[in-house]
C-alpha positions as CSV (number, residue, x, y, z in Angstrom):
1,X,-114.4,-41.2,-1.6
2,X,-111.2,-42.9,-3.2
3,X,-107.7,-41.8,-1.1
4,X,-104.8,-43.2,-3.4
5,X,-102.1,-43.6,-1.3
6,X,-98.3,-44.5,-2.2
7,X,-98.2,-46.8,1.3
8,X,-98.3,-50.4,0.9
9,X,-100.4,-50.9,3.7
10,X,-100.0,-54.2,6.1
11,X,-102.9,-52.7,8.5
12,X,-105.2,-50.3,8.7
13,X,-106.7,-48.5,11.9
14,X,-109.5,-46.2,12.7
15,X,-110.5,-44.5,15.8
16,X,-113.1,-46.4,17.8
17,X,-114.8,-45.5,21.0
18,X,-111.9,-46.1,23.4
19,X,-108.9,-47.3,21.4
20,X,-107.7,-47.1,17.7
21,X,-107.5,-50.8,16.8
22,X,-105.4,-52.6,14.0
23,X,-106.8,-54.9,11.4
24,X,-104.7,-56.7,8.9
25,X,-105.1,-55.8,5.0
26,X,-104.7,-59.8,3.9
27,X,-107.7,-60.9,2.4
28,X,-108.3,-64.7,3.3
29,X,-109.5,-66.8,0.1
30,X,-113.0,-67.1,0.6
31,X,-114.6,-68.6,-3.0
32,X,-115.5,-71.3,-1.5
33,X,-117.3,-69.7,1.1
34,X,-121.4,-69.2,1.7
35,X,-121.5,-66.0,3.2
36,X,-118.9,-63.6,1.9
37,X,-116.9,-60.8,4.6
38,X,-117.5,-57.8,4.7
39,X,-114.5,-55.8,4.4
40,X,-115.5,-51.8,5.6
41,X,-114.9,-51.4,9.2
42,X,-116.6,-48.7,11.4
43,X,-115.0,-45.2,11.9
44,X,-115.3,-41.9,14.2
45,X,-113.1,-39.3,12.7
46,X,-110.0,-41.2,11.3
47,X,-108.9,-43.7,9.4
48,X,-105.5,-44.9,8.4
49,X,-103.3,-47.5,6.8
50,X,-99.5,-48.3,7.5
51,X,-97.1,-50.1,6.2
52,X,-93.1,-50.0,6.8
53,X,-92.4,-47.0,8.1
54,X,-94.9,-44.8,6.3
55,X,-98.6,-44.5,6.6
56,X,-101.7,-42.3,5.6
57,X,-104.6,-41.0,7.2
58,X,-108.2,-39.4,6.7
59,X,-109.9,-37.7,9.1
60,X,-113.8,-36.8,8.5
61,X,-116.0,-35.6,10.7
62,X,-119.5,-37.5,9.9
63,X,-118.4,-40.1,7.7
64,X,-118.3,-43.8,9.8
65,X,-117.0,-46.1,7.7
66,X,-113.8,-47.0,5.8
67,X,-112.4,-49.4,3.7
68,X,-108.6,-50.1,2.8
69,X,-108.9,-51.3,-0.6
70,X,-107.6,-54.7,-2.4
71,X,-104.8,-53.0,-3.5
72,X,-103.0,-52.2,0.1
73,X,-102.5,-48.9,-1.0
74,X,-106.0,-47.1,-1.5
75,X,-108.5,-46.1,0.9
76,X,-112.4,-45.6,0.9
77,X,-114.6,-44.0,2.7
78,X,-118.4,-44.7,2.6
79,X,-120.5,-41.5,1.6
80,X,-123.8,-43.1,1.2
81,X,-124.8,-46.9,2.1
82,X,-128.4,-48.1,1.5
83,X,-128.7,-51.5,0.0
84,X,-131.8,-54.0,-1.1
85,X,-133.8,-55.7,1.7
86,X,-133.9,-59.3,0.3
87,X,-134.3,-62.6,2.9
88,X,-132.0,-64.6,0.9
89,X,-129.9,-64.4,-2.3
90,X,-131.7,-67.2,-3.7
91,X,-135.1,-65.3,-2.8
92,X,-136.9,-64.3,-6.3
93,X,-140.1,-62.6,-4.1
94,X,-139.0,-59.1,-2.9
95,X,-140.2,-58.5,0.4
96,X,-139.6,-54.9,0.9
97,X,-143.0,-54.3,1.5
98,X,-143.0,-55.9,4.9
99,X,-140.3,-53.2,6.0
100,X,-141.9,-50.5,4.3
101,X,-140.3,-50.1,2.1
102,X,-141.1,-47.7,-0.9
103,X,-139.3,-46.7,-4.3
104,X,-139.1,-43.5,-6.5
105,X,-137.9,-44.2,-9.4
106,X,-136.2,-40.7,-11.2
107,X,-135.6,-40.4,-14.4
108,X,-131.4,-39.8,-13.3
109,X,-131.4,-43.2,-11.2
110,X,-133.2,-45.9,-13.2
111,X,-132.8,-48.6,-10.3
112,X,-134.6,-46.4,-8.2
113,X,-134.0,-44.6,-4.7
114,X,-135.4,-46.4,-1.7
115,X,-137.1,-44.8,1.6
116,X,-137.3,-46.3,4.8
């Protein structure tokens, strides 16, 4: 889900087990890097971003992961995550099978839906 906010976040924050930490919204420049971050952080029932004296917050219950968006000013929260089992980028051979991996492909989703 897409919040648009009008807060021009510096951090955002989400509840973890025992705190409510604070990570920065600056995105280092990574193009030369190998292995690209990974920008969505792990949530329990809230997730906010601040900035100068304002700030915005979402609270779900059973949603666990949130992202605050390029922008500074938008935040995203992760519905449904699956992604493609591959052993490296470079990898042509799909190895799926070894992790049992099976696809259905519907006539509404024509890359498919894959079980675990």
């Amino acid at each position: 889900m897409v919040f648009e906010t009008d807060v021009k976040a510096e951090v955002s924050r989400a509840d973890g087990q025992f705190d409510l930490p604070c990570r920065s919204t600056e995105r280092p420049d990574t193009a030369d890097w190998i292995e690209q971050p990974m920008y969505d952080y792990p949530m329990y029932h809230l997730a906010a971003v601040e900035g100068k004296g304002t700030g915005a917050a979402v609270f779900a219950n059973g949603l666990k992961e949130y992202e605050a968006a390029e922008n500074k000013s938008t935040l995203l929260i992760t519905l449904f995550r699956a992604f493609h089992y591959t052993i490296a980028p470079s990898s042509k051979q799909d190895y799926g099978h070894e992790k049992g991996v099976t696809v259905s492909r519907t006539a509404n989703c024509s890359s498919g839906i894959f079980f675990l």
